[in-house]
PDB file of N, CA, C and O in Angstrom:
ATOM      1  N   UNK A   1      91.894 136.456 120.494  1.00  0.00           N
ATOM      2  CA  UNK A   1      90.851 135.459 120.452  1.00  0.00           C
ATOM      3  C   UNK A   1      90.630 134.952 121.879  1.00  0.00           C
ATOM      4  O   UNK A   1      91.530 134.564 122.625  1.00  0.00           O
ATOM      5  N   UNK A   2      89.155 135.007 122.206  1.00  0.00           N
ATOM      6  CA  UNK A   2      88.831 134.399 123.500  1.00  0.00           C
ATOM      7  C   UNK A   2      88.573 133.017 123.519  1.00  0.00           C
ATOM      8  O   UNK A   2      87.432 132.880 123.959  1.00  0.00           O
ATOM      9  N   UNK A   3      89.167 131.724 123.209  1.00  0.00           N
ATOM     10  CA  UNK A   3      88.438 130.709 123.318  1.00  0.00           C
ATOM     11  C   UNK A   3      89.273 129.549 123.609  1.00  0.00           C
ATOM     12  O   UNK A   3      90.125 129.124 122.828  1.00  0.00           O
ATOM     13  N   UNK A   4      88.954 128.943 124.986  1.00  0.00           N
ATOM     14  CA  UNK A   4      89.394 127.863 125.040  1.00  0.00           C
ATOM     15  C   UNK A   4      89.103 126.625 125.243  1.00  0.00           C
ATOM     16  O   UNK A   4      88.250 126.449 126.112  1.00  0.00           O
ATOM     17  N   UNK A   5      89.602 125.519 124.641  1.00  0.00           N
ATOM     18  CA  UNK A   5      88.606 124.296 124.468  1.00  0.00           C
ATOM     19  C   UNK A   5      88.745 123.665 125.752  1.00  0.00           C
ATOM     20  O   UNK A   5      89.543 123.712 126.688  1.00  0.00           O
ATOM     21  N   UNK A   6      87.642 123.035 125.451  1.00  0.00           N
ATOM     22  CA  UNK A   6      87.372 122.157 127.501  1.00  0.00           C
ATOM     23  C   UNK A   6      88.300 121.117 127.082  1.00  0.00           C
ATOM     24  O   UNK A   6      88.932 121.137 126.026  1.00  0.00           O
ATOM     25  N   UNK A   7      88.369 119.756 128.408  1.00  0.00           N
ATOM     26  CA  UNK A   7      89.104 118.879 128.653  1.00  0.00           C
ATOM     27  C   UNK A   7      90.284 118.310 127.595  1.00  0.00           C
ATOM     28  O   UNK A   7      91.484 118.584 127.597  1.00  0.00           O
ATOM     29  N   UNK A   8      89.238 117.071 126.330  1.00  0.00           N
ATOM     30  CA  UNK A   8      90.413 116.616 125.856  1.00  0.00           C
ATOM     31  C   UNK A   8      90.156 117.242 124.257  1.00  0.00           C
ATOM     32  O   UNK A   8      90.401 116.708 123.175  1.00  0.00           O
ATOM     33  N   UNK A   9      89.550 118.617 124.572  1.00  0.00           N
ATOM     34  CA  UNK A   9      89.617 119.292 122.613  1.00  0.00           C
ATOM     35  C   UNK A   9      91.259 120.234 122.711  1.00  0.00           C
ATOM     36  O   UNK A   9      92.013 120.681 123.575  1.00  0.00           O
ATOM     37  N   UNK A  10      91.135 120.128 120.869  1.00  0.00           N
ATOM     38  CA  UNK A  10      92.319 121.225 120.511  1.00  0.00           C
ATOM     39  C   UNK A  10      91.641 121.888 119.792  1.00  0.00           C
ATOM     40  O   UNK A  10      90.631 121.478 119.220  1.00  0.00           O
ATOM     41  N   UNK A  11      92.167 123.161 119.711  1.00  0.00           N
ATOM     42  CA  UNK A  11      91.775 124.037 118.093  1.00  0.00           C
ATOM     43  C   UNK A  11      92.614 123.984 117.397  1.00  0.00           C
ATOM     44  O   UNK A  11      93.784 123.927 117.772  1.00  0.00           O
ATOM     45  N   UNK A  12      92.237 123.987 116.165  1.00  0.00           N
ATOM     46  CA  UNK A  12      93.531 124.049 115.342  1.00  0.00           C
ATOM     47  C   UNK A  12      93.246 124.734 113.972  1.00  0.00           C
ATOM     48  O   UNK A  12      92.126 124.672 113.464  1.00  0.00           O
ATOM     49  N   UNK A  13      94.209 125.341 113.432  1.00  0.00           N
ATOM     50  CA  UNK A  13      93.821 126.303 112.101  1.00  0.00           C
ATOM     51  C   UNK A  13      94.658 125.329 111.099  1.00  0.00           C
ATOM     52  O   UNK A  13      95.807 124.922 111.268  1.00  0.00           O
ATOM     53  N   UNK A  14      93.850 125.084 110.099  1.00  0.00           N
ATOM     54  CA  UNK A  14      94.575 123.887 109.132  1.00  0.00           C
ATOM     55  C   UNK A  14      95.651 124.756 108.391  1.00  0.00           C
ATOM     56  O   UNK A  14      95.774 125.979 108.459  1.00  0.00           O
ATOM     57  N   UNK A  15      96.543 123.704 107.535  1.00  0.00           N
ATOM     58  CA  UNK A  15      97.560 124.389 107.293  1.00  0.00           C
ATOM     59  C   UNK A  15      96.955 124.857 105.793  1.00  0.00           C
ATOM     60  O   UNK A  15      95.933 124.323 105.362  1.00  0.00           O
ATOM     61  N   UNK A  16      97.781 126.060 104.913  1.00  0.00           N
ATOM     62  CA  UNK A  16      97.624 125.534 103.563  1.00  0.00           C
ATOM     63  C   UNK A  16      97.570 125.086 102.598  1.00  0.00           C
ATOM     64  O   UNK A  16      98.516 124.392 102.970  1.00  0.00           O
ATOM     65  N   UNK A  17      97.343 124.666 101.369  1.00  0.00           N
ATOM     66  CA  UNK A  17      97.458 124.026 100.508  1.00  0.00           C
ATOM     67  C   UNK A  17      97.876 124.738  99.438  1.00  0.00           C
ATOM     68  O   UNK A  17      97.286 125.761  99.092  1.00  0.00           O
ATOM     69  N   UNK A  18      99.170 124.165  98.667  1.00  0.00           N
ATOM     70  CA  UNK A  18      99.382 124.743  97.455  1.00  0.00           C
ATOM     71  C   UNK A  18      98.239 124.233  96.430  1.00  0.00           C
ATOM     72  O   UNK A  18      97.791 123.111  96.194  1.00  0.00           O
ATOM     73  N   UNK A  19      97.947 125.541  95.908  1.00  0.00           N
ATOM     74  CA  UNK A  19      96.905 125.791  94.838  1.00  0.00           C
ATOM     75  C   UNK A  19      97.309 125.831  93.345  1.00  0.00           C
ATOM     76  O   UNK A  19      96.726 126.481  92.477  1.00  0.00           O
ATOM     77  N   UNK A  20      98.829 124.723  93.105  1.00  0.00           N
ATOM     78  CA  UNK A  20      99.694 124.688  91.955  1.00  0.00           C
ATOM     79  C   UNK A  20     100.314 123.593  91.993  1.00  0.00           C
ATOM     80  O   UNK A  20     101.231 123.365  92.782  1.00  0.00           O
ATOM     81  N   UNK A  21      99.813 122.672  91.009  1.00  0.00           N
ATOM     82  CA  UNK A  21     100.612 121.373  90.901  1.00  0.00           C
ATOM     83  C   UNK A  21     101.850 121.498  90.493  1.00  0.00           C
ATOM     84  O   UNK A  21     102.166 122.614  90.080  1.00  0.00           O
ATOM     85  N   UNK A  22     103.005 120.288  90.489  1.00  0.00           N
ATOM     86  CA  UNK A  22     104.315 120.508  90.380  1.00  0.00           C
ATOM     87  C   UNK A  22     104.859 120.763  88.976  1.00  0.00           C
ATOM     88  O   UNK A  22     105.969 121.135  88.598  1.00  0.00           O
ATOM     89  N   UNK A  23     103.439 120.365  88.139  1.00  0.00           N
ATOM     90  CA  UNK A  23     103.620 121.160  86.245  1.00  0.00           C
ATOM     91  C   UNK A  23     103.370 122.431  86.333  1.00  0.00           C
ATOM     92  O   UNK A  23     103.800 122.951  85.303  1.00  0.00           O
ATOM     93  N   UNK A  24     102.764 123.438  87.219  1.00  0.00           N
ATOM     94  CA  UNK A  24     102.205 124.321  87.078  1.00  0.00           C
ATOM     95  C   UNK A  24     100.599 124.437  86.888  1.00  0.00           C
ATOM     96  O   UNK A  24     100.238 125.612  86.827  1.00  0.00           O
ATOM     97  N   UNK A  25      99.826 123.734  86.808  1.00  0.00           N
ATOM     98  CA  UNK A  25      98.143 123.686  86.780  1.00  0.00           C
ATOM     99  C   UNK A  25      98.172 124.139  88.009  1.00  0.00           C
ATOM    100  O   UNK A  25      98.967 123.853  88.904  1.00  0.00           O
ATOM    101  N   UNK A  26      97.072 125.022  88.025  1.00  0.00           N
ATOM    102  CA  UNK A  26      96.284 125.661  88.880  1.00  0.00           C
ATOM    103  C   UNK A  26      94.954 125.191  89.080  1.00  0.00           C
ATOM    104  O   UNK A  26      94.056 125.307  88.246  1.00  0.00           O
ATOM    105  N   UNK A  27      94.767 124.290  90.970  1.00  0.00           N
ATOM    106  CA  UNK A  27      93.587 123.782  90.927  1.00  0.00           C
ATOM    107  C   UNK A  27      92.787 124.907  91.641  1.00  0.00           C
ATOM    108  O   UNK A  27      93.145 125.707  92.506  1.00  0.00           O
ATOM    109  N   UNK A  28      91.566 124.722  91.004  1.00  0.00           N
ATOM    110  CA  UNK A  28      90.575 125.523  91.368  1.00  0.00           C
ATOM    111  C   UNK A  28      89.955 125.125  93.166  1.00  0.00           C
ATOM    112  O   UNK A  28      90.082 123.955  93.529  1.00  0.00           O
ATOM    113  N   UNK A  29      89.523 125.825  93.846  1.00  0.00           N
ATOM    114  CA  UNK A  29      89.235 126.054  95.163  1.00  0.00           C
ATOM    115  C   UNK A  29      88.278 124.787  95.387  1.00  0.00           C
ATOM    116  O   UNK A  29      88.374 124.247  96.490  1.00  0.00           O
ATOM    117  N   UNK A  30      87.560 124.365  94.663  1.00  0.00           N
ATOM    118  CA  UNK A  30      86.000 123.334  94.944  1.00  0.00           C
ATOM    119  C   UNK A  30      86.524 121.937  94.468  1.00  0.00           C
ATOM    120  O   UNK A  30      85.847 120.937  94.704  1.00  0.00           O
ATOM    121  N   UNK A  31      87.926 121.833  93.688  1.00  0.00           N
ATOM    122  CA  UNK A  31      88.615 120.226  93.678  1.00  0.00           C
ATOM    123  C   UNK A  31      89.331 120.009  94.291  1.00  0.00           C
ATOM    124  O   UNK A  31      89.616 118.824  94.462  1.00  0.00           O
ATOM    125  N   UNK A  32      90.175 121.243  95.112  1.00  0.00           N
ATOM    126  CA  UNK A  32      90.985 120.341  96.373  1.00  0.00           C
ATOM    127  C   UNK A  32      90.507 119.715  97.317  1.00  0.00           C
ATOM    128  O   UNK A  32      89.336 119.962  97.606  1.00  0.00           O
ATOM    129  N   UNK A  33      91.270 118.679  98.126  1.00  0.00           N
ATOM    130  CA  UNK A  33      90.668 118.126  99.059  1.00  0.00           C
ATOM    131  C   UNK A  33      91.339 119.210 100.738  1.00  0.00           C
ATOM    132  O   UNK A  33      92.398 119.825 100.858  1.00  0.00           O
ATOM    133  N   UNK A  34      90.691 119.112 101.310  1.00  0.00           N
ATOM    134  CA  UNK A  34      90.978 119.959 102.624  1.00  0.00           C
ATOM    135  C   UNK A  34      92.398 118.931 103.109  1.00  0.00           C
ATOM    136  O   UNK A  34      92.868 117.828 102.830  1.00  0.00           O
ATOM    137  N   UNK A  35      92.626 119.835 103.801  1.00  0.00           N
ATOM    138  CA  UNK A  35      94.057 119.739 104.283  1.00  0.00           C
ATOM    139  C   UNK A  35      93.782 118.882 105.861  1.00  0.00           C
ATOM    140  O   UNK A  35      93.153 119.311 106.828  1.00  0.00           O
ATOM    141  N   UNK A  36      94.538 117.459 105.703  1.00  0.00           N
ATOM    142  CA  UNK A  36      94.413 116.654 107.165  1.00  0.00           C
ATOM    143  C   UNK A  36      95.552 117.197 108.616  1.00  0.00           C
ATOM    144  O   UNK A  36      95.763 116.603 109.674  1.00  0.00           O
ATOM    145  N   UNK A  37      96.036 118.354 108.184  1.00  0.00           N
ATOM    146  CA  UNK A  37      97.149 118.689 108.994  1.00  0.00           C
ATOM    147  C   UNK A  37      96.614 120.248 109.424  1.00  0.00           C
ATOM    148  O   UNK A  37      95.877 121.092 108.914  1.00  0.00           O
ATOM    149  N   UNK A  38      97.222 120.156 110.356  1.00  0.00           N
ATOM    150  CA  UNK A  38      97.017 122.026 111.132  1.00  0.00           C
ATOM    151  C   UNK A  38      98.016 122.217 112.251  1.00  0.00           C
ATOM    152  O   UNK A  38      98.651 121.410 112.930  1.00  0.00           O
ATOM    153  N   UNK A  39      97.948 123.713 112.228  1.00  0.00           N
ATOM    154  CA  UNK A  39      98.456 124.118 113.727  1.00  0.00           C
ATOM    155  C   UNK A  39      97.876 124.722 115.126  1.00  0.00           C
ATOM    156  O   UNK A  39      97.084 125.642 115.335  1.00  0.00           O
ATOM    157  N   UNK A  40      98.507 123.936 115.911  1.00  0.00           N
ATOM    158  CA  UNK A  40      97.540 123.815 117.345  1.00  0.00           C
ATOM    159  C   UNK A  40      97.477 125.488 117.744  1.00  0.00           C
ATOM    160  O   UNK A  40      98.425 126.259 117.895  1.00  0.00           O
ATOM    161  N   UNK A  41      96.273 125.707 117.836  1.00  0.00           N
ATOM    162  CA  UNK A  41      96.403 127.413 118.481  1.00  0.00           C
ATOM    163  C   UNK A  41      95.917 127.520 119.801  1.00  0.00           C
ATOM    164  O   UNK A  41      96.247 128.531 120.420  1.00  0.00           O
ATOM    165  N   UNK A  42      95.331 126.838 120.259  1.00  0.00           N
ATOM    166  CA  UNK A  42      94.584 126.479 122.086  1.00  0.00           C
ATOM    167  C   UNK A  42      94.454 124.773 122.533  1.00  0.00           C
ATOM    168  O   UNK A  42      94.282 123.741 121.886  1.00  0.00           O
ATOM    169  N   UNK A  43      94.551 124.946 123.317  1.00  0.00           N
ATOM    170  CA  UNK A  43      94.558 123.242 123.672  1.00  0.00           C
ATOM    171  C   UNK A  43      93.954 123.402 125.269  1.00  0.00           C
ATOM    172  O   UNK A  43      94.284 124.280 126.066  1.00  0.00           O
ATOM    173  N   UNK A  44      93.127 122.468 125.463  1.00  0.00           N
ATOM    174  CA  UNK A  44      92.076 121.982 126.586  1.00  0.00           C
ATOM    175  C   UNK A  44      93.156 121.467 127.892  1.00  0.00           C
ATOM    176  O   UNK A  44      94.326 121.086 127.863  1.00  0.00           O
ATOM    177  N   UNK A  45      92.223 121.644 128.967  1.00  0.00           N
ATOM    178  CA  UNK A  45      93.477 121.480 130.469  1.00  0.00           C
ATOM    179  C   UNK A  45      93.929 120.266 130.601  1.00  0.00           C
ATOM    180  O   UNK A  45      95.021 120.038 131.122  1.00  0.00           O
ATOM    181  N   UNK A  46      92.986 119.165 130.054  1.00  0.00           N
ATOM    182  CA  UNK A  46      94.063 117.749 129.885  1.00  0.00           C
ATOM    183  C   UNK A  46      94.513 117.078 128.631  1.00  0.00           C
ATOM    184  O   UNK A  46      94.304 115.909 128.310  1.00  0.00           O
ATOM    185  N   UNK A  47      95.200 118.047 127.933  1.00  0.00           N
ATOM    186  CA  UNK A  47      96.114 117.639 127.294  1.00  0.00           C
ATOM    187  C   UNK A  47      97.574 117.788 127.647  1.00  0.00           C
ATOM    188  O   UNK A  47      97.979 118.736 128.320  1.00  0.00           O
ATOM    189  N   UNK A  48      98.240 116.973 127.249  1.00  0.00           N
ATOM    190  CA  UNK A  48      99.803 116.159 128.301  1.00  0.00           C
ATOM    191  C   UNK A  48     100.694 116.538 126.362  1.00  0.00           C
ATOM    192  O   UNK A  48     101.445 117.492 126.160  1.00  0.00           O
ATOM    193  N   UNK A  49     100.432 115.863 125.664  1.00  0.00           N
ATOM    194  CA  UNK A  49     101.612 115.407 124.417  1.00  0.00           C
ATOM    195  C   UNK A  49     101.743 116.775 123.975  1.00  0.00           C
ATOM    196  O   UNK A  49     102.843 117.318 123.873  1.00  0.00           O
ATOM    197  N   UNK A  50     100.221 117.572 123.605  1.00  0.00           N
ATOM    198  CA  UNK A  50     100.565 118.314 122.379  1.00  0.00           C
ATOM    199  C   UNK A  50     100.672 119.842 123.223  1.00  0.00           C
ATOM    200  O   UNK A  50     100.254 120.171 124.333  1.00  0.00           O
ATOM    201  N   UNK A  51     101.451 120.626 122.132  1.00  0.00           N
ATOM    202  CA  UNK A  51     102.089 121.545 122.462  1.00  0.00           C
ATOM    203  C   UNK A  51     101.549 122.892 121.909  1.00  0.00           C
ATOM    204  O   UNK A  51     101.057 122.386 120.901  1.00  0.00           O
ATOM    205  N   UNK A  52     101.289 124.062 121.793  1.00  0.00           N
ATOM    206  CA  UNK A  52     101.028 125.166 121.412  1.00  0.00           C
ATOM    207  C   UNK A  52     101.883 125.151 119.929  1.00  0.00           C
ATOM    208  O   UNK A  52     102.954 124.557 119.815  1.00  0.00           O
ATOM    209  N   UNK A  53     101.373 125.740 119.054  1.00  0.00           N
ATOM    210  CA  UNK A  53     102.416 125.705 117.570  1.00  0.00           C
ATOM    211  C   UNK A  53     102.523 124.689 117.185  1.00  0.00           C
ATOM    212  O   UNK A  53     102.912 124.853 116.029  1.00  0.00           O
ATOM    213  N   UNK A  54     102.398 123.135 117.464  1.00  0.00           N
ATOM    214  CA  UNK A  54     102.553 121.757 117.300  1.00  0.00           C
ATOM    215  C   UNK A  54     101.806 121.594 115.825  1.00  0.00           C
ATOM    216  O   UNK A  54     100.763 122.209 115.601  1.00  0.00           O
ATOM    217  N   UNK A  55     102.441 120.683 114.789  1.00  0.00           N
ATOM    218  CA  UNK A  55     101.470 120.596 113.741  1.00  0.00           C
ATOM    219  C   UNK A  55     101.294 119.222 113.743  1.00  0.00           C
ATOM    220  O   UNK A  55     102.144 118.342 113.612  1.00  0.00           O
ATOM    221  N   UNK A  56      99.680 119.107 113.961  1.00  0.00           N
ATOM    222  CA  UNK A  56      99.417 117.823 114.198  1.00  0.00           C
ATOM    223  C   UNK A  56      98.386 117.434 112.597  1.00  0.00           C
ATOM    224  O   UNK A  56      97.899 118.149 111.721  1.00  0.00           O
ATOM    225  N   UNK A  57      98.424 115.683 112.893  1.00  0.00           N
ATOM    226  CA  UNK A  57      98.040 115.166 111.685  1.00  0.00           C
ATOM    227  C   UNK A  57      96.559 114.561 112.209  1.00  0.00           C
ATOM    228  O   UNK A  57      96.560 114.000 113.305  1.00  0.00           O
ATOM    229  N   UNK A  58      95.392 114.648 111.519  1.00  0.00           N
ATOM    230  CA  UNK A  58      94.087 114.185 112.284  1.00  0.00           C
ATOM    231  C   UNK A  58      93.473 113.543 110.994  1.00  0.00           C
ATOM    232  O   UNK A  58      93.728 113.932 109.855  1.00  0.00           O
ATOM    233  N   UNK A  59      92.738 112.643 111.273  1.00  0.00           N
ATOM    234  CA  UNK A  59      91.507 111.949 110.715  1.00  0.00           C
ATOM    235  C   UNK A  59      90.673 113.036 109.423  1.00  0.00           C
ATOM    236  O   UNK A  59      90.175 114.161 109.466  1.00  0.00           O
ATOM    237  N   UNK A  60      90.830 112.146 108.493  1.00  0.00           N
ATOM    238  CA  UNK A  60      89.584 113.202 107.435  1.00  0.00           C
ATOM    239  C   UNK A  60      88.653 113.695 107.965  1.00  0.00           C
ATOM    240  O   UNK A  60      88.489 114.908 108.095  1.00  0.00           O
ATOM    241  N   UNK A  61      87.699 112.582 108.454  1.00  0.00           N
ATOM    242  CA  UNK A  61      86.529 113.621 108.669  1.00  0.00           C
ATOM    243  C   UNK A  61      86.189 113.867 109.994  1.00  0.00           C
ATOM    244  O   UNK A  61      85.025 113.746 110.375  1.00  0.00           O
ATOM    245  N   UNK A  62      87.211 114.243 110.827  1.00  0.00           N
ATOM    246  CA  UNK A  62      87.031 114.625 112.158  1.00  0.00           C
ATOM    247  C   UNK A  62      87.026 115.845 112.563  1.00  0.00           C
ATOM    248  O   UNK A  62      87.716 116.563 111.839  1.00  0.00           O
ATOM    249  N   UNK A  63      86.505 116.408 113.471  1.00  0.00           N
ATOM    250  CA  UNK A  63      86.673 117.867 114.022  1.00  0.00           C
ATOM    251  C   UNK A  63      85.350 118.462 113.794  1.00  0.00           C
ATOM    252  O   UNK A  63      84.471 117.888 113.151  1.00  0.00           O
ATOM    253  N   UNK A  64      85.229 119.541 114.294  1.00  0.00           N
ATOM    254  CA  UNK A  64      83.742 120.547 114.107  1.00  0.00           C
ATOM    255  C   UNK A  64      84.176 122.229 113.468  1.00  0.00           C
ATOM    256  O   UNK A  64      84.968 123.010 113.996  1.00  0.00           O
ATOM    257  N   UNK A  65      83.765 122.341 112.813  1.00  0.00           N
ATOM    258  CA  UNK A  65      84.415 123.415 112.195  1.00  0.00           C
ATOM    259  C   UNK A  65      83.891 124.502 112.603  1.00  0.00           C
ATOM    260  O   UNK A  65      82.670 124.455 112.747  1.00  0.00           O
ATOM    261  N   UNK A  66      84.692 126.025 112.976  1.00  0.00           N
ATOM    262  CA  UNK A  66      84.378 127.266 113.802  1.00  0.00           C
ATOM    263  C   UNK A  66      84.871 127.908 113.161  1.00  0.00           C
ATOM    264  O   UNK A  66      85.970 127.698 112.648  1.00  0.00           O
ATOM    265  N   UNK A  67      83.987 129.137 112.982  1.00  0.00           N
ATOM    266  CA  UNK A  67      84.538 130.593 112.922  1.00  0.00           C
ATOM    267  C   UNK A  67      84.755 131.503 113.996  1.00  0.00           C
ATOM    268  O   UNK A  67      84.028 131.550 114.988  1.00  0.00           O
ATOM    269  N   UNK A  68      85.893 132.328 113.779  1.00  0.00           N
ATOM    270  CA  UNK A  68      86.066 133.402 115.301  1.00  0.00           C
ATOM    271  C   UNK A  68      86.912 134.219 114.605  1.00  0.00           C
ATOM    272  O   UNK A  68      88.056 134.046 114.186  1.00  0.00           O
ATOM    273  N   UNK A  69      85.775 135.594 114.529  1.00  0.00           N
ATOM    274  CA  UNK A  69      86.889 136.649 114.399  1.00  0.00           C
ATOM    275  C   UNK A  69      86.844 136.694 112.756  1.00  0.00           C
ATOM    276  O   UNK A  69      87.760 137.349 112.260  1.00  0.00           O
ATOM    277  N   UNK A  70      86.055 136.186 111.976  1.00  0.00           N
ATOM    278  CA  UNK A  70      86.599 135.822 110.075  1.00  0.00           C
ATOM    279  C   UNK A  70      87.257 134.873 109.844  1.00  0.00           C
ATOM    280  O   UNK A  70      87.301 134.487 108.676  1.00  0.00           O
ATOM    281  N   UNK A  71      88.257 133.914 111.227  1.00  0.00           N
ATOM    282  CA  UNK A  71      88.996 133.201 110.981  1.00  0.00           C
ATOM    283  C   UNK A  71      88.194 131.522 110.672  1.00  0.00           C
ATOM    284  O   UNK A  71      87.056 131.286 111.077  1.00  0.00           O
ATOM    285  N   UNK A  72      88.834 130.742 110.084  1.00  0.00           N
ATOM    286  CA  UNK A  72      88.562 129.021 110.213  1.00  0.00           C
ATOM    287  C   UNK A  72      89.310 128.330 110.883  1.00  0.00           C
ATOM    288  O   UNK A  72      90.534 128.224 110.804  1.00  0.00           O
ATOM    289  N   UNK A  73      88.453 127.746 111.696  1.00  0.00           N
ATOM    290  CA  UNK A  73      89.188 127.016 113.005  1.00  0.00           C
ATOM    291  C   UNK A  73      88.859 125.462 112.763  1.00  0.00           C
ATOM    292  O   UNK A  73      88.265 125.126 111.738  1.00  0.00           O
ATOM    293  N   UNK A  74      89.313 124.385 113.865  1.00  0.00           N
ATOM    294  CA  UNK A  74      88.268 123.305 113.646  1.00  0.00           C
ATOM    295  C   UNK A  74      89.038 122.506 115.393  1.00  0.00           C
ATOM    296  O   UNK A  74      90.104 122.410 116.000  1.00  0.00           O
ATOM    297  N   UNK A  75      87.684 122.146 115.488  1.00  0.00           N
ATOM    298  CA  UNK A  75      88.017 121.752 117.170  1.00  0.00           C
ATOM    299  C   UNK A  75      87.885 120.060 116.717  1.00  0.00           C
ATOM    300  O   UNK A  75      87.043 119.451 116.056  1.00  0.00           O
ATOM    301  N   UNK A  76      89.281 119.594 117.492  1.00  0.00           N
ATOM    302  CA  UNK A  76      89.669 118.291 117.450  1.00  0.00           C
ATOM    303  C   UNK A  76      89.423 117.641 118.766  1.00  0.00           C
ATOM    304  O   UNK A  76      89.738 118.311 119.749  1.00  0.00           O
ATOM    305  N   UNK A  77      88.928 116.482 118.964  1.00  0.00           N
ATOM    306  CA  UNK A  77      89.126 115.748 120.088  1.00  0.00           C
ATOM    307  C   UNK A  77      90.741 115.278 120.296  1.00  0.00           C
ATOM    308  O   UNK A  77      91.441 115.785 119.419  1.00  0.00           O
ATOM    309  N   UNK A  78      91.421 114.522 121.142  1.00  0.00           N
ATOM    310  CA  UNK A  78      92.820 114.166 121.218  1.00  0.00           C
ATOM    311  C   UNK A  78      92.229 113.208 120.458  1.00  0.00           C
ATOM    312  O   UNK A  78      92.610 113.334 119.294  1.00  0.00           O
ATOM    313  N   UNK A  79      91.403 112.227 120.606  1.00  0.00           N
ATOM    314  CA  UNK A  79      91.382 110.892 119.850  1.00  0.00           C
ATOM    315  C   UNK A  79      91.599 110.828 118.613  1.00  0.00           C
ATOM    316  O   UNK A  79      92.099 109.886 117.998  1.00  0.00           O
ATOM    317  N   UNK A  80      91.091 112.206 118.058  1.00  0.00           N
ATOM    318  CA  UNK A  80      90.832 112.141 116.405  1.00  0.00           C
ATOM    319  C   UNK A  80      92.211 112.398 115.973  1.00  0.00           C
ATOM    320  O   UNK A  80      92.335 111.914 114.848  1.00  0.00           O
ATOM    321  N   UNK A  81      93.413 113.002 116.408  1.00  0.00           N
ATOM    322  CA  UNK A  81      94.718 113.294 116.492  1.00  0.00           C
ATOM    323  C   UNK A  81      95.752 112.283 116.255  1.00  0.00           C
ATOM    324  O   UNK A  81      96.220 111.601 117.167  1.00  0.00           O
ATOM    325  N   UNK A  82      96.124 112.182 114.968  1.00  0.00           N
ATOM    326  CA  UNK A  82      97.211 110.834 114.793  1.00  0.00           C
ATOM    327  C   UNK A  82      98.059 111.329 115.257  1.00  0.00           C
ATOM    328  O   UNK A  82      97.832 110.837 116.362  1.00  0.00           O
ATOM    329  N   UNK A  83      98.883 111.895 115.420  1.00  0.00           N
ATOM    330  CA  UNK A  83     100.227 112.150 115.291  1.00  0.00           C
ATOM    331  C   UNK A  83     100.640 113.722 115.265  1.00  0.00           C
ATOM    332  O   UNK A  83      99.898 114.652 114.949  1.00  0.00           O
ATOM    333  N   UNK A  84     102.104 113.805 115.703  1.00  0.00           N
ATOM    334  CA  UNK A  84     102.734 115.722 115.567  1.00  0.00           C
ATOM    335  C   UNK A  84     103.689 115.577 114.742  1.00  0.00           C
ATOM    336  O   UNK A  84     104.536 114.698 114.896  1.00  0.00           O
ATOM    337  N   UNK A  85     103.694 116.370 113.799  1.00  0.00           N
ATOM    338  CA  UNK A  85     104.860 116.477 112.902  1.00  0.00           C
ATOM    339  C   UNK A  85     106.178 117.340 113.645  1.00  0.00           C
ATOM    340  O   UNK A  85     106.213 118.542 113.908  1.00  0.00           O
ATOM    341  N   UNK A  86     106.995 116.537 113.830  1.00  0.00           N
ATOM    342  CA  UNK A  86     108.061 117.169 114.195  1.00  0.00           C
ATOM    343  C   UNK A  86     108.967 118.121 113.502  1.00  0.00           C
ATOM    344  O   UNK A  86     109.939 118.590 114.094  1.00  0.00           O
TER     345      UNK A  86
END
């Protein structure tokens, strides 16, 4: 993949979601809610905290969502970025 985000963006590929509640129901694709967590795959020249592989926690409705390659991406500002799961 060729792409790297300018100053203070990340990319990040969200994580997955189990598609099986803890009874066993199987939710269908159009009632889950999207996943607020991902992993960092490129990060912009001034970013300082976050790290390559880092799984960070962001804002519902933040980010711009990209395709590259077939893949789903979504470009984060640092601001929109709560937190890294350690």
């Amino acid at each position: 993949m060729n792409f790297k985000p300018l100053g203070q963006r990340v990319l990040v590929k969200r994580t997955e979601v189990e598609n099986k509640t803890a009874s066993g129901i199987y939710i269908p694709d159009n009632a889950k809610e999207k996943p607020s967590t991902a992993t960092v795959v490129a990060i912009g020249s001034e970013i300082k905290e976050i790290a390559l592989n880092d799984t960070v926690v962001f804002g519902k409705y933040s980010g711009t969502e990209l395709a590259l390659e077939g893949v789903d991406y979504l470009i984060l500002e640092s601001k929109d970025i709560l937190g890294v799961i350690k």
